[in-house]
N, C-alpha and C positions, 0 to 999 in steps of 0.2 A: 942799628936804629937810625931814623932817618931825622934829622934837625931840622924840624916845623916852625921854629919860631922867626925865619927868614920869609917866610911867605903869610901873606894876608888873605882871610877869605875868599877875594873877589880873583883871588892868583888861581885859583881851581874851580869855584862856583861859575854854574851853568847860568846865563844872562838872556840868550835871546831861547825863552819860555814860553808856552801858552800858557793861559789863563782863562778863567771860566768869573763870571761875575754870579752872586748867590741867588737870582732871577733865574738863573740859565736853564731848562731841562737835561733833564740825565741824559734821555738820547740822545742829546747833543755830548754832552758827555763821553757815552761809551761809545760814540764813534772817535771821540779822540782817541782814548785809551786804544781804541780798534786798529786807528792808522798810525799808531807810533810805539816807540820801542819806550818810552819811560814810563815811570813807574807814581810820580805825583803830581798833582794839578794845582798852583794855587788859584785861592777865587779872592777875586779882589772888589773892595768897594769903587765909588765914582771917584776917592780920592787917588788910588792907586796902591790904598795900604791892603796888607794880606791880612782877610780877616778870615780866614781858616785855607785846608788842605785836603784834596780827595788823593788817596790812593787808589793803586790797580787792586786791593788787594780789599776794600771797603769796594770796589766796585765787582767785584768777585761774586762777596758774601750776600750781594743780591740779587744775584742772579738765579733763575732757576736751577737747582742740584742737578738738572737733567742737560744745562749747557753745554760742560765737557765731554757729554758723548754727542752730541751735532745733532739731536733730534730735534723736529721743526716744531714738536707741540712747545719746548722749550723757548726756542726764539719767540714765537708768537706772546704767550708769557712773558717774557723780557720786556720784550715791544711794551705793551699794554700797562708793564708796570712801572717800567722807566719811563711812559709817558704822563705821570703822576706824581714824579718826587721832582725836585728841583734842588739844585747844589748844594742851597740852604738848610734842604732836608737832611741829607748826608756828609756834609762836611764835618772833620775835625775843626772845633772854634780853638783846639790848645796848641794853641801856633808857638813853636818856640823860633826865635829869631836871633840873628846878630847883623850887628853893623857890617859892611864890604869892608872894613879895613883893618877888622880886630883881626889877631894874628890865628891861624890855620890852630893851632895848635889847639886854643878855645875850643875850636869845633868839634874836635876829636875827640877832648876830654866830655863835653856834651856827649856826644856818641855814644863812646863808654859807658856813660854814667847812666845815662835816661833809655838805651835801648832803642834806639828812634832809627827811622831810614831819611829824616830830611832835615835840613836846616834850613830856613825861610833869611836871605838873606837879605837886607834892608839898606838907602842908603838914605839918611833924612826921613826915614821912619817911611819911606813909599819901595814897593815891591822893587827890586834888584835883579835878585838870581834869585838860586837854590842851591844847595849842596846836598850831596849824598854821598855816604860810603862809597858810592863807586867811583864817583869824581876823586879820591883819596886817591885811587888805587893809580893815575897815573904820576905819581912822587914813585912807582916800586919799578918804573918801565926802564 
């Protein structure tokens, strides 16, 4: 087992993040999700705090059933409905968060407990990073 309590959050938490503001539209949105390999977004107010989180995985569940097979009645659908909601619509508001400096260990035990894919990490109470499980995984390289 590996001894976590030498490292602080901000030791493995991903820092330079997009962000979406709760104004934004989707299709702005699912073009992010489109051009990058991760998996949550935070949307943040004008102050810079994280007042919630879109997943790939909430952005999924609204898509038309017919997306995964590449039919265009599908995209067309998407288009016209994604041009209708806004971040605000579909964000998670249950942000759970910790400070950059609390130790790694916290987070994991989170993980554990709650079932969660992200950590909203904070420093002075304004967006930081993020962590996720996958970020853990390089402590195993």
């Amino acid at each position: 087992m590996i001894d976590t309590s030498n490292y602080q959050i901000a030791t493995l938490a991903t820092t330079e993040i997009i962000t979406v503001k709760p104004n934004q539209l989707m299709t702005e949105i699912c073009n992010i999700f489109d051009q990058h390999q991760f998996h949550h977004i935070p949307v943040i107010n004008d102050l810079g705090e994280c007042v919630g989180v879109i997943s790939k995985n909430d952005y999924h569940q609204l898509q038309d059933k017919f997306s995964k097979f590449g039919y265009k009645s599908a995209d067309v659908n998407n288009r016209v409905f994604f041009r209708s909601l806004l971040a605000d619509d579909i964000m998670s508001t249950e942000v759970i968060s910790l400070e950059y400096d609390e130790p790694l260990s916290k987070a994991i035990e989170i993980f554990e407990q709650n079932k969660i894919h992200s950590i909203i990490v904070t420093k002075e109470g304004k967006l930081h990073g993020i962590l996720t499980p996958i970020d853990l995984l390089v402590l195993f390289k």
